[in-house]
C-alpha positions in Angstrom: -15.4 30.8 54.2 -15.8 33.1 57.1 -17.0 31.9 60.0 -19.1 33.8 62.4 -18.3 35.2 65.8 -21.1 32.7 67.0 -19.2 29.6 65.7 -16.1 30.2 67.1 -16.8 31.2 70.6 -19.0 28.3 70.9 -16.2 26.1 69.6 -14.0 27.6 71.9 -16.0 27.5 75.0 -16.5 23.2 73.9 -12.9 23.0 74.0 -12.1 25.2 77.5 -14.6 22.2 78.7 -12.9 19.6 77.3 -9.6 20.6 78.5 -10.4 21.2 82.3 -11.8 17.6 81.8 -8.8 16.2 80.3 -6.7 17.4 82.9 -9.0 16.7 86.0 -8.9 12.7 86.8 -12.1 12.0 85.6 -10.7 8.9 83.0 -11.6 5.7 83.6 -8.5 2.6 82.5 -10.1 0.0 80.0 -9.4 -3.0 82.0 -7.7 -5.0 78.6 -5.7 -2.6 77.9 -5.1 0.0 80.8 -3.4 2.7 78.9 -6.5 3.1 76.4 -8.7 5.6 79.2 -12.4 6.4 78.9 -12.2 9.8 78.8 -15.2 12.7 79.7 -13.2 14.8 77.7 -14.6 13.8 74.5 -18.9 14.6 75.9 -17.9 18.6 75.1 -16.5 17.5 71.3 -19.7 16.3 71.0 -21.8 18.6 72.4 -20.2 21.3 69.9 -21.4 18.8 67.2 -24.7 17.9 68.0 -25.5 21.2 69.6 -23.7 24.0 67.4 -22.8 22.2 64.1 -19.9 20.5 62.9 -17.7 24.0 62.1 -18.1 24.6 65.8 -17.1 20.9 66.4 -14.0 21.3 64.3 -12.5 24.0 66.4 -13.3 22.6 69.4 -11.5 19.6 68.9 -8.4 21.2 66.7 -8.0 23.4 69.5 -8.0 20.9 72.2 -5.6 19.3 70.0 -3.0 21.5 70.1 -3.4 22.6 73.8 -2.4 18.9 74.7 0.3 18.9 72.0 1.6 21.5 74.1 0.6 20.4 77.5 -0.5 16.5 77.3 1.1 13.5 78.1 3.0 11.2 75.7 3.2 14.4 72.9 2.8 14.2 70.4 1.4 10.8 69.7 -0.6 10.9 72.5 -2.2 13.6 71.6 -2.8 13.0 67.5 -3.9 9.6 68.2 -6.8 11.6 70.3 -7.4 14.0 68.0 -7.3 11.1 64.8 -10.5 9.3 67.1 -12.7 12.3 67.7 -12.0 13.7 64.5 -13.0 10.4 62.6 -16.3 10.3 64.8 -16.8 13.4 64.1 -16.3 13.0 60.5 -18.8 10.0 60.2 -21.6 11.0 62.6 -21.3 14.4 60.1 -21.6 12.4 56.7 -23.9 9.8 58.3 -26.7 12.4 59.3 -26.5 14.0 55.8 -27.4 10.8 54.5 -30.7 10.8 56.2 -31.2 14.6 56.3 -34.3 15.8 57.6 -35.9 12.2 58.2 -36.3 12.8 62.1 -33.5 12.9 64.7 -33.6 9.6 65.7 -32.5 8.3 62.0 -29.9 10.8 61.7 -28.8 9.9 65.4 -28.2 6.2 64.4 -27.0 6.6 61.0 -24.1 9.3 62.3 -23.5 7.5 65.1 -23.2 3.8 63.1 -20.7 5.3 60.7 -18.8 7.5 63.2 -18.3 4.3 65.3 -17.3 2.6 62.0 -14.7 5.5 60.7 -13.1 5.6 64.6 -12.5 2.2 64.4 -11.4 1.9 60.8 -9.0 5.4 61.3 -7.6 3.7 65.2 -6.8 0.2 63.4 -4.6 2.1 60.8 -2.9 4.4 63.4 -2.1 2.0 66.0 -1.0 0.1 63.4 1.9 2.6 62.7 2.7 3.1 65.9 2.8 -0.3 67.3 4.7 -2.0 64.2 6.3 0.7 62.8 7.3 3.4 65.2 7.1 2.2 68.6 7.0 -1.5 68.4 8.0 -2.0 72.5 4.3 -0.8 72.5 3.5 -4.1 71.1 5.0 -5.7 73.9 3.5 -3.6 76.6 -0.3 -4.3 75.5 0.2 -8.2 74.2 1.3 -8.5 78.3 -1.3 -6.2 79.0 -3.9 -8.2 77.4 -2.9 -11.4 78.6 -2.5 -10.4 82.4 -6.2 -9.7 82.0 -7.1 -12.3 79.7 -5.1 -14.9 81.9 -2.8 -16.2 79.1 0.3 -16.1 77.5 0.1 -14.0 74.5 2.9 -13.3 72.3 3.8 -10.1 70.5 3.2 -11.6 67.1 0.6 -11.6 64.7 -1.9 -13.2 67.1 -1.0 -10.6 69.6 -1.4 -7.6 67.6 -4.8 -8.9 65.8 -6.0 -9.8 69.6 -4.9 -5.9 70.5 -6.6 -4.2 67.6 -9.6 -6.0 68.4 -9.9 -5.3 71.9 -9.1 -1.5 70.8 -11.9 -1.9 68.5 -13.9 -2.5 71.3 -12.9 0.4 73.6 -13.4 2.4 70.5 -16.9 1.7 70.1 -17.7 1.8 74.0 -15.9 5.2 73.8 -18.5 6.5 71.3 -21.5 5.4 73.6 -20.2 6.9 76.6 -19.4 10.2 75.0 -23.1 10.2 72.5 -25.1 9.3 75.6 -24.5 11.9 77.9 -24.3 14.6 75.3 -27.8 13.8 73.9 -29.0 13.8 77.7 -27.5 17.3 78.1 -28.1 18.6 75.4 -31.9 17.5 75.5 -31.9 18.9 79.4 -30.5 22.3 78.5 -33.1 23.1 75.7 -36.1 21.9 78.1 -34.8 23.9 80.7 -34.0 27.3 78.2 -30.9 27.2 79.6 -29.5 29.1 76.5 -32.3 30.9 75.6 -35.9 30.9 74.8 -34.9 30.5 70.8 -31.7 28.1 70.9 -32.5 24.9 69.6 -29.7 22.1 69.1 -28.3 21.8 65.4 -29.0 18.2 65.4 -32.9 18.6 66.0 -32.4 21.9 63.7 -31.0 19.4 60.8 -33.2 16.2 61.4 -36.6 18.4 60.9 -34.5 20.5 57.6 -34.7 23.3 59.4 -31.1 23.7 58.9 -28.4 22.5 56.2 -26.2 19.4 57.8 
């Protein structure tokens, strides 16, 4: 498949975006669990998907991706973890608005955004798995004291303390989706009133949810 000059320079716009976000301290900690950030990086991921399509979206984040394998912090876990959460959201918010194609944006927003929540969380449990009992299992450690210091208990690294550490990550995962959906439909509604990308542009999202265009 070829993909069109159009596609790819908006992709790669998204993704110059996301990485002067990344890289500008804009993060906010998640008090649980510190080292798990809410990052602004993720609203130009988005805005690729619900405003250009999900090819667009791909590149964006693949190439954001490999920019912080190269230049990011903690590489390359750091980094693929990242890239495993957007892609996932991605990936659900995509198959979630084909399942309600052209039955109005707000159903397709809801329905992508319920099973892209669902897929991040699902993907993050499995890959923090690996890493915190398989491959870096001093992680373990770091969060369970994490979690407690904020909590106010004593929680161990066992069992308990892992299943109470996927479950707060579940929760930053689903908050992360909210504050990266929100502002991107804000945006994205502001630039089209304002013709800020033309006269003709209209987002892929409201482009799909009327059938105007193939999800």
């Amino acid at each position: 498949m070829m993909l069109s000059t159009k596609t790819i320079t908006s992709g790669a716009s998204m993704a110059a975006l996301a990485l002067i976000l990344a890289f500008l301290p804009l993060s906010i900690p998640f008090p649980p669990i510190p080292y798990l950030r809410i990052d602004p990086a993720e609203i130009p991921v988005f805005i690729s998907l619900l405003g250009f399509g999900p090819w667009p979206a791909l590149i964006t984040n693949l190439v954001y991706y490999f920019v912080l394998l190269a230049v990011g912090e903690f590489t390359p876990v750091g980094p693929t973890m990242k890239f495993l959460a957007v892609a996932s959201s991605l990936l659900g918010f995509w198959l979630g608005s084909r399942m309600v194609y052209a039955k109005g944006f707000k159903p397709m927003l809801a329905a992508g955004t319920f099973l892209g929540t669902v897929l991040r969380v699902l993907a993050m449990t499995a890959a923090n798995y690996v890493v915190l009992l398989i491959l870096f299992p001093d992680f373990l450690s770091l969060a369970t004291s994490l979690l407690g210091a904020f909590l106010g208990v004593d929680i161990s690294s066992g069992q308990a303390g892992f299943f109470l550490v996927l479950v707060f990550t579940a929760v930053y995962n689903v908050l992360h989706m909210g504050f990266s959906l929100i502002p991107t439909i804000l945006l994205l509604k502001a630039i089209q009133k304002t013709r800020a990308l033309g006269s003709k542009w209209t987002p892929w999202m409201i482009q799909a949810s009327t059938g105007k265009r193939q999800p």
